[in-house]
Steps between C-alpha positions, in 0.01 A plus 500: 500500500367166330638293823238714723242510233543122504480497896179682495332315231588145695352718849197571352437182348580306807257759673252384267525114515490538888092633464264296641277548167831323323535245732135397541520437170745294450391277717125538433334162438316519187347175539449443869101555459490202236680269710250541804197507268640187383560293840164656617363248197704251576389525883149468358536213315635325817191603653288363223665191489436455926166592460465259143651211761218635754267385275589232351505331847134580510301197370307685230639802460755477204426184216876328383471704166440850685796463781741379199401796227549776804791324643648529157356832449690612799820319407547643151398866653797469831720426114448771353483701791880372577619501141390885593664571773852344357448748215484757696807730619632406827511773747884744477749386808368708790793722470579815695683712250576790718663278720709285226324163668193303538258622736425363853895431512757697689 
């Protein structure tokens, strides 16, 4: 009797594990939002720095003292913005755990 009780109990928890709600997540990325808010900053400090170059090779538009303070405005912000993004969480392995194996493989 405890053997099949045992069987059962192991079914049904298998049976469980193999829901999608279960699955999702465990592989749910808890941080994947952060990371793209981040590189969408660090994508706009690129774009400030073009557009700070842009200028600067305008006679008149940016004095010595102004391009170097935003230059290293923009430097110590891409920092922390990196120092960030190390911090956080990578994304999980993009495992398929129904299938025992990483997804997109056969």
């Amino acid at each position: 009797m405890l053997e099949l009780t045992e069987k059962e109990v192991v079914r049904r928890l298998f049976e469980e594990l193999d829901e999608s709600e279960f699955l999702n997540a465990i592989v749910a990325d808890e941080h994947g939002q952060r990371r793209d808010e981040i590189i969408a900053a660090l994508q706009s400090v690129e774009q400030q720095r073009d557009e700070l170059a842009a200028l600067w090779a305008t006679p008149g538009e940016l004095t010595t003292a102004e391009w170097q303070t935003v230059r290293r405005t923009l430097a110590e912000r891409e920092q922390r913005l990196r120092a960030e993004f190390t911090a956080v969480p990578p994304p999980l392995a993009n495992v398929d755990i129904a299938g025992r194996g990483r997804r997109g493989q056969t």
